[in-house]
C-alpha positions, 0 to 999 in steps of 0.5 A: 050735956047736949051732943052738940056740947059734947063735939065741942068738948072732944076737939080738946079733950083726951080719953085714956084707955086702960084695962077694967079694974076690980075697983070699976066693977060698981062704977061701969055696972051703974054706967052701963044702967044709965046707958042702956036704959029704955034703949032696947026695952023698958028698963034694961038688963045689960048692967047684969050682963057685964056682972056675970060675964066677967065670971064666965070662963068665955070672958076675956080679960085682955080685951076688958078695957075702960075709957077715961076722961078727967080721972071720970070712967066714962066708958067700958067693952067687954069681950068673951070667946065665941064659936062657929059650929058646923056639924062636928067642928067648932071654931073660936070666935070673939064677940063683944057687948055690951059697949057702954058710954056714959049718956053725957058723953054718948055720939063723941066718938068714945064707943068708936074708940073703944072699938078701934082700940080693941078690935086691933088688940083682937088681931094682935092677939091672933083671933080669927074674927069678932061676931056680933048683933048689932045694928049695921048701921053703926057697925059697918063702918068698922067693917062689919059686914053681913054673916050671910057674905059668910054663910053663918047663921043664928041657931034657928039657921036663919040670917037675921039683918043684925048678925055682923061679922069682922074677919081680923085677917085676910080670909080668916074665915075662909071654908068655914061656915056653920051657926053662930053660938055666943054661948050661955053667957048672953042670957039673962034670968028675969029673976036674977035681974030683978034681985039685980036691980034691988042695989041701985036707984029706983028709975022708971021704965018707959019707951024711947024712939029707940026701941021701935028700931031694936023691934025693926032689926030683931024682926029682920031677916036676909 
């Protein structure tokens, strides 16, 4: 289904959000394959990553949610608690990733929506504020904004272009400031994903145009 398709479909089209079920579990693992695919590099690991988080004690099941159109799971955001670290004190925080639409649903608003979505349940739930690395691009226009505005940084202290923060009420992150950590959650054993990788379909890995901008914001600091 082309984009342009897809808007077609959207003018009429309903998308529910619920909450993540066990009975999704393999159905937003292989979403989140197709999604990510040759996106950032060849191949991809986020379909591991929404495996283990959701066995992290970070993950955050409240904020586990799936969208839903035609009975058909055709998107997932799934968030896990964070910290601002400064010296000897710490501060909770929330980040998200992976968000995953469905290929032949991608550019129709899906992801927005399950942003929007949840970034309003992170307020009601009484978080100080939602930091991730994204491209900002895309993430600016939920009113992410530079981490340098917040003087927080990665761990190496530096400000790279793809740190964004969303404060979730008024100077949440008034006088707080330090390095941002996401925890071991993020990372992903080679091995592990390779083993991973044994219980689906055999794609092949390749570039896309994708990748030269993931290079750009990785590579690029403030």
């Amino acid at each position: 289904m082309e984009a342009k398709n897809g808007k077609d479909i959207l003018d009429f089209m309903e998308i529910n959000l619920r909450l993540e079920e066990e009975k999704d579990y393999r159905i937003v693992e292989e979403l989140t394959r197709e999604a990510f695919w040759n996106v950032y590099f060849p191949g991809c690991g986020e379909h591991l990553l929404v495996h283990n988080l959701r066995k992290a004690t970070e993950f955050i099941k409240e904020l586990d949610f799936v969208a839903i159109y035609n009975n058909k799971l055709i998107g997932n955001i799934v968030y896990v608690k964070a910290k601002i670290k400064n010296m000897d004190k710490e501060y909770t925080v929330l980040t998200f990733g992976p968000l995953s639409v469905s290929p032949e649903y991608q550019n129709n608003g899906i992801g927005s929506t399950l942003i929007k979505h949840t970034i309003n349940l992170a307020k009601e739930l009484g978080y100080r504020a939602i930091i991730i690395y994204g491209d900002p691009e895309y993430y600016k226009r939920f009113g992410f904004k530079e981490s340098k505005e917040y003087t927080i940084t990665n761990k190496d202290k530096k400000y790279p272009a793809a740190l964004l923060v969303l404060e979730l009420y008024p100077n949440a992150l008034n006088g707080i400031k330090g390095i941002f950590d996401e925890g071991k959650s993020y990372e992903i054993d080679e091995k592990e994903l390779e083993e991973f990788e044994k219980g689906f379909n055999k794609k092949e890995k390749g570039f896309a145009k994708t990748q030269d901008r993931f290079n750009e914001l990785v590579n690029k600091y403030l």
